[in-house]
C-alpha positions as CSV (number, residue, x, y, z in Angstrom):
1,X,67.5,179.4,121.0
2,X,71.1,180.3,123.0
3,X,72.9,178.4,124.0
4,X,72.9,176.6,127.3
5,X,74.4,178.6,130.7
6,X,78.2,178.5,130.7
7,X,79.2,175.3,132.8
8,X,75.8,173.7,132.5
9,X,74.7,169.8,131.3
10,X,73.3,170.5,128.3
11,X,69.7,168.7,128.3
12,X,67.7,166.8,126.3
13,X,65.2,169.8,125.9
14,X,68.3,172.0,124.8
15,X,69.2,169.4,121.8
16,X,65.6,169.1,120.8
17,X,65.8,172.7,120.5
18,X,68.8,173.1,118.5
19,X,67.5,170.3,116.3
20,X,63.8,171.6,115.8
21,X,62.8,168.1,117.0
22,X,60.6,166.8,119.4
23,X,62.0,165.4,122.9
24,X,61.0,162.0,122.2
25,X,63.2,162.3,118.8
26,X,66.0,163.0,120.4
27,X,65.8,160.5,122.9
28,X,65.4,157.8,120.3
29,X,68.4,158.9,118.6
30,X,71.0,159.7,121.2
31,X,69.9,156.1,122.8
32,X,69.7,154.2,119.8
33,X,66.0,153.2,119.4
34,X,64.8,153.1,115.6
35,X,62.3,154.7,113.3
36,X,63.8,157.7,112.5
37,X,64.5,159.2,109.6
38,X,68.1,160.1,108.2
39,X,67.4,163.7,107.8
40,X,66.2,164.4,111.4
41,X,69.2,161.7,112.7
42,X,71.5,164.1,111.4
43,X,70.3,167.1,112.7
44,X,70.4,165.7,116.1
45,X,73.2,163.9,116.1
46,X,74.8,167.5,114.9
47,X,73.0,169.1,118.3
48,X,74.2,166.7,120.2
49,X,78.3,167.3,118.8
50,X,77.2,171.4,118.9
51,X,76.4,171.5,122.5
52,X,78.4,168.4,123.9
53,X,75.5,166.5,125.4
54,X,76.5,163.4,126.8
55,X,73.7,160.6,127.1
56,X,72.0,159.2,130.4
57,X,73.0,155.9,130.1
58,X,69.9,154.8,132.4
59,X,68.1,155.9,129.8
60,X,69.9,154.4,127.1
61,X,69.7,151.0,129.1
62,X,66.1,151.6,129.2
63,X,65.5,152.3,125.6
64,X,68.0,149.3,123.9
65,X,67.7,147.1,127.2
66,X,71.7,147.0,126.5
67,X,74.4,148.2,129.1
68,X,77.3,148.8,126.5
69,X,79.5,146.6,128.4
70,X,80.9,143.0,128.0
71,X,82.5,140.9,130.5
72,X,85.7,139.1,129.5
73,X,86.6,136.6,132.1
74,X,89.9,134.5,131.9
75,X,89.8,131.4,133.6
76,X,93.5,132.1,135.3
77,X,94.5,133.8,138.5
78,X,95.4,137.2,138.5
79,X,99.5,136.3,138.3
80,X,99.2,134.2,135.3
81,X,97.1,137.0,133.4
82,X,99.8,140.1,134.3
83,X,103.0,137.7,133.2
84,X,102.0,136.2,130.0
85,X,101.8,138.3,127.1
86,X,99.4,136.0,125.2
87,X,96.6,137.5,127.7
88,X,98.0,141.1,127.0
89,X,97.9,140.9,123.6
90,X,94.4,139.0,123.2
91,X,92.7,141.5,125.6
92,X,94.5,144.0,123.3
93,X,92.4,142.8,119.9
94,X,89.2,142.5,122.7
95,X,89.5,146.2,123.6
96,X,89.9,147.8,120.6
97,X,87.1,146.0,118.6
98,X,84.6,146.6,121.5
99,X,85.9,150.4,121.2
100,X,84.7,150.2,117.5
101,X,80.9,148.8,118.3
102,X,81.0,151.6,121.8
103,X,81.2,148.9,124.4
104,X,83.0,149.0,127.4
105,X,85.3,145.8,128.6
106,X,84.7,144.4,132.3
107,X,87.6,142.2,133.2
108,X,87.3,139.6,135.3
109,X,89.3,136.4,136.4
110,X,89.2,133.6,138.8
111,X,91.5,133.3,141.9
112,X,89.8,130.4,143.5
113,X,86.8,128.0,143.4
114,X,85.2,131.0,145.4
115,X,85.0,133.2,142.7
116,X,82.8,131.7,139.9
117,X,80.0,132.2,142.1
118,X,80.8,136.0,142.4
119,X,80.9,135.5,138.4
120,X,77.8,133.9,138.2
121,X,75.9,136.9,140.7
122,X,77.7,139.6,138.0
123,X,76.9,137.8,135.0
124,X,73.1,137.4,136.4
125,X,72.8,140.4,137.6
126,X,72.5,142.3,134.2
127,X,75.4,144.4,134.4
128,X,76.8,143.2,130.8
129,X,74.8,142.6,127.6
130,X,77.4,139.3,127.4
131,X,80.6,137.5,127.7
132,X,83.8,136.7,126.3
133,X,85.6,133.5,127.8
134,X,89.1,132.2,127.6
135,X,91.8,130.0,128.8
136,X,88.9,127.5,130.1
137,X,90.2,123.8,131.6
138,X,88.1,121.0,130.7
139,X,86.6,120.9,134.2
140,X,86.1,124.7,134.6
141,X,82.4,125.9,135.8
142,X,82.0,128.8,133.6
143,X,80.7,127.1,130.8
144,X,77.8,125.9,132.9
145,X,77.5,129.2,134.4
146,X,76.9,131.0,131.4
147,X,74.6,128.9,130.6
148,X,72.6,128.7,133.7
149,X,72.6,132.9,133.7
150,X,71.6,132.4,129.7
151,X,74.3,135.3,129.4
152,X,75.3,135.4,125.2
153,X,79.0,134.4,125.3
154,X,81.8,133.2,122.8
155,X,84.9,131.1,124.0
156,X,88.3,131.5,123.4
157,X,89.3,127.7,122.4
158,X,88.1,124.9,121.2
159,X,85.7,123.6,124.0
160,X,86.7,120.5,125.4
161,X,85.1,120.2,128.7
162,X,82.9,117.3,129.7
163,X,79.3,117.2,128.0
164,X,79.9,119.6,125.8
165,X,79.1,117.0,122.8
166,X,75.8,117.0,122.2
167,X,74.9,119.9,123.6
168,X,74.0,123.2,121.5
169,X,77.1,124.8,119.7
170,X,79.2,127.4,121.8
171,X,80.1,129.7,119.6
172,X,84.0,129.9,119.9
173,X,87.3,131.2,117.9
174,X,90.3,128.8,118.1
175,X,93.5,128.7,116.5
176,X,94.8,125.7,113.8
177,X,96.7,124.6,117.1
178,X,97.1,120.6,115.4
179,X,98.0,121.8,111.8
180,X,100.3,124.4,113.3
181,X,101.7,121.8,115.7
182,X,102.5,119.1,112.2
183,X,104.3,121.9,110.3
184,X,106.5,122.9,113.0
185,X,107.5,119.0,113.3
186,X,107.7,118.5,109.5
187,X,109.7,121.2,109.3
188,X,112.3,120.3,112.3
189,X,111.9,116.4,110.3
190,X,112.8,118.3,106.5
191,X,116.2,120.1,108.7
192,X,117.6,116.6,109.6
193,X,116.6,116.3,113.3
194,X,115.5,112.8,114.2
195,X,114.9,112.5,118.2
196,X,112.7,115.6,118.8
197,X,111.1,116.2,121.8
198,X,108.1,117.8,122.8
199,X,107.2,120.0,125.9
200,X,103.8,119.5,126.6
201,X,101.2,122.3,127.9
202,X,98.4,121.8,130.8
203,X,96.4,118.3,129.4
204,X,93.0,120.1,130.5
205,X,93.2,122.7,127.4
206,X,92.6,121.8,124.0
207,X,95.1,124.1,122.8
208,X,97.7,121.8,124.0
209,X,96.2,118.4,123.5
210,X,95.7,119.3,120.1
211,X,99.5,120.7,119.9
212,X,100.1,117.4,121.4
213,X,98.6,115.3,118.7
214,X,100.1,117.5,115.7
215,X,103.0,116.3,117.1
216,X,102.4,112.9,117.1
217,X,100.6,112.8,113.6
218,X,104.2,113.7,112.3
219,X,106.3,111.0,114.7
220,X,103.9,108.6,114.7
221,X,106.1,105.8,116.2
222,X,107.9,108.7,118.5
223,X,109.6,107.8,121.7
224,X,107.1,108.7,124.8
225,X,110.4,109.6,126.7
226,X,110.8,112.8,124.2
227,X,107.4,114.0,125.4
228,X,108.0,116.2,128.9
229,X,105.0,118.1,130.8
230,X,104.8,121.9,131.1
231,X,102.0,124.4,131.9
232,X,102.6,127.2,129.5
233,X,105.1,129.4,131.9
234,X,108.5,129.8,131.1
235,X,109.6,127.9,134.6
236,X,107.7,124.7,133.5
237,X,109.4,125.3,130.1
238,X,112.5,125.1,131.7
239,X,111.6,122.4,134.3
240,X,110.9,120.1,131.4
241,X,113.9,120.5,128.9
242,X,116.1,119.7,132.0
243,X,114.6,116.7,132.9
244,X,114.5,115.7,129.0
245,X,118.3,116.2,128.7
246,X,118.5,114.1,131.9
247,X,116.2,111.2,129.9
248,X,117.7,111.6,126.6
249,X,120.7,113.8,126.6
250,X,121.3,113.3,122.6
251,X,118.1,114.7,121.7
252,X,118.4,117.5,118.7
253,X,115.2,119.5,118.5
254,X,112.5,120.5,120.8
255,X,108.9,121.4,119.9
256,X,107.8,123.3,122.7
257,X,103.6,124.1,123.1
258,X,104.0,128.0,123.4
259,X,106.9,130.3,123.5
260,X,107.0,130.9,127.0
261,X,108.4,127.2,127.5
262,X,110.5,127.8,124.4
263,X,111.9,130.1,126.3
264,X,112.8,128.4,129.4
265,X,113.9,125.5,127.2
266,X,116.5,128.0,125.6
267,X,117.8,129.2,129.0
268,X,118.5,125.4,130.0
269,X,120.4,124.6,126.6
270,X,122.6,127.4,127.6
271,X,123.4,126.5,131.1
272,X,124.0,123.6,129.6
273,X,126.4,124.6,127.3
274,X,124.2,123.2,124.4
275,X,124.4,125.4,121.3
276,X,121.4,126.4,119.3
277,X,120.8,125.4,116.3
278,X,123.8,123.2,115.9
279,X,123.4,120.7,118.8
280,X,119.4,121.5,119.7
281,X,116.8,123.0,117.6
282,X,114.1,124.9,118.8
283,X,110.4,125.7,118.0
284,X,107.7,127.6,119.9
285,X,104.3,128.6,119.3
286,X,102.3,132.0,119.6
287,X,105.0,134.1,117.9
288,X,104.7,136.4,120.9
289,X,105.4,140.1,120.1
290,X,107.4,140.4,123.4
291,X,108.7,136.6,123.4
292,X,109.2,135.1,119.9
293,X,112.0,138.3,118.6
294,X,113.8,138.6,122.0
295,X,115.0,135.2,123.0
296,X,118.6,134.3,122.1
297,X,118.7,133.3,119.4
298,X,115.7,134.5,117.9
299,X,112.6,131.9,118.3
300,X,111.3,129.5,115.3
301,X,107.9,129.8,116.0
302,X,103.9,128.8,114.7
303,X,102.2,132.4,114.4
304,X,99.1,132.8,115.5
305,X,97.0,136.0,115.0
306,X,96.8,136.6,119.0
307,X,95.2,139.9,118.6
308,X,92.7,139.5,115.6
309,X,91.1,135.9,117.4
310,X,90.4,138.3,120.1
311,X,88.9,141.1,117.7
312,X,86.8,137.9,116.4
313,X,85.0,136.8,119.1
314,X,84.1,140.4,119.4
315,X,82.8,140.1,116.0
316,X,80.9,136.7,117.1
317,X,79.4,138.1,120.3
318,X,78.0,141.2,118.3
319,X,76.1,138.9,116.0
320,X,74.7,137.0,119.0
321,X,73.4,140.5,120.3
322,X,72.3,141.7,117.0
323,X,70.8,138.6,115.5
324,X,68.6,141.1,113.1
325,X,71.6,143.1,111.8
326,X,71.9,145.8,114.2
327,X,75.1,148.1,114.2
328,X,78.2,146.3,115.1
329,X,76.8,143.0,113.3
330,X,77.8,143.5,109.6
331,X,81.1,142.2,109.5
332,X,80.7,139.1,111.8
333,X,82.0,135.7,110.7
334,X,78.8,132.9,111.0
335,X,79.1,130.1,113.8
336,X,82.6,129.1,115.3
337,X,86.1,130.2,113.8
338,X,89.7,128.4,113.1
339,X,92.2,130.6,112.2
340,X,95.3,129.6,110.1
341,X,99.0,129.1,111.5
342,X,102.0,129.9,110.0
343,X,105.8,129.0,110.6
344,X,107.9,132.1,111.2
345,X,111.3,131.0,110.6
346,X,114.3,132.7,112.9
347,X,117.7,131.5,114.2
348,X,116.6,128.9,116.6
349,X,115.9,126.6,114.4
């Protein structure tokens, strides 16, 4: 058969042709509906490359009753999201897995109170086949929304919100935030530093209570005047080291929650005219690509992998969609996932 007209949308008719293959064979190939064999799959599937068709996605919607797309939703207004590289890189790993299982990523994040009910229409309203969560507070409403909309959906974090024992496990990926938190201590304890302080992230995320508690584990009978609250930006970083100084002005290392506060701590020691190492150690955690190697001097930091916890909730959600071993299932990791920390030793420290 020729080819189509020059400039036309090739067809369905016009692939079935090329392929020697029925219409309805072609359909259930190009929109991924099963029961055919290999042989023919291949013949269409070379059609379809031959002539460029592109697939209705109506149709495909109809056929797999999937839209290709997942929602990712970070519970932080839109400033928090476009100056903190943590968000950059996690939607980083996100993107590029969903590329490899041909989904499309719908980002969405929450201004106000007002928008979880815009969430909740979106989420209901079948535009995604499911969700990936992060940067939740204890007393945010998307876990109940997700639940209410019965949407699949894995969580960024540990959950720590309110009734959440009990209650059928959320499937979530989550860093070693305590044991990271203990070796960054142990480590400032095996350099010699004994009044260490600690700058504290937002007490509504788990990721910093259980930083937090690392650091108590190791300084068990530690002075609650080293501990100084922050909210994961650099000013609160810096906010916080000066008002320790203030409190306790021979302190020698800091232990700061992420590397955004390490960073505002290391701006303060300067003003101050502290030098670091010598008079103040310091210690983050993330490892930031764009943070971590930058600051002066270089940051002691916990790694953890930003970008491949994103790629696994990915993994998780596909396995939620594809509980019968569909494409894009195979390599998913069962049930809930804590990935390991390491100490990445630089200059500050």
């Amino acid at each position: 058969m020729p080819d189509p007209t020059p400039g036309a949308r090739p067809t369905l008719e016009a692939v079935a042709a090329r392929a020697g293959v029925s219409r309805a064979t072609v359909s259930r190939v190009v929109n991924g509906g099963a029961g055919v064999r290999r042989p023919l799959v291949d013949r269409v599937r070379r059609a379809v490359e031959e002539l460029g068709y592109i697939p209705n996605h109506a149709a495909r919607t109809l056929v797999t009753r999937r839209n290709g797309a997942v929602a990712v939703i970070i519970a932080e207004p839109e400033f928090r999201i476009f100056s903190d590289p943590f968000f950059e890189q996690q939607v980083r790993g996100i993107s590029r897995e969903l590329t490899a299982h041909d989904s499309q990523l719908v980002l969405l994040w929450v201004e106000g109170a007002g928008d979880y009910e815009r969430i909740a229409r979106y989420l209901g309203g079948g535009h995604v086949d499911g969700a990936l969560a992060f940067s939740v507070h204890d007393d945010d409403e998307l876990p109940a929304i997700v639940r209410r909309v019965q949407v699949p959906t894995v969580f960024g974090g540990r959950p720590g919100w309110p009734g959440a024992t009990g209650e059928p496990a959320v499937p979530y990926v989550d860093a070693d935030n305590r044991g990271g938190a203990r070796e960054a201590v142990r480590y400032l304890v095996d350099q010699g530093r004994r009044r260490i302080a600690h700058i504290a992230g937002p007490r509504d995320q788990t990721s910093a209570t259980d930083r937090l508690a690392g650091y108590r584990d190791v300084l068990l009978d530690g002075d609650p005047g080293l501990v100084a609250q922050g909210d994961f930006t650099e000013g609160s970083g810096a906010v916080a080291m000066a008002g320790l100084l203030d409190r306790r002005p021979d302190l020698d290392a800091v232990f700061a929650a992420n590397d955004l506060m390490a960073s505002g701590a290391l701006r303060v020691l300067r003003e101050r005219g502290l030098r670091v190492p010598q008079d103040v150690a310091v210690v983050g955690f993330d490892d930031m690509e764009s943070v971590a190697a930058v600051t002066d001097p270089p940051l002691t930091t916990v790694r953890q992998d930003i970008e491949g916890m994103g790629r696994l909730m990915v993994r998780l959600l596909m396995r939620a969609l594809h509980p019968d071993g569909e494409p894009g299932a195979t390599d998913a990791a069962p049930g809930s996932v804590i990935t390991p920390t390491e100490l990445v030793r630089r200059a500050s420290a």
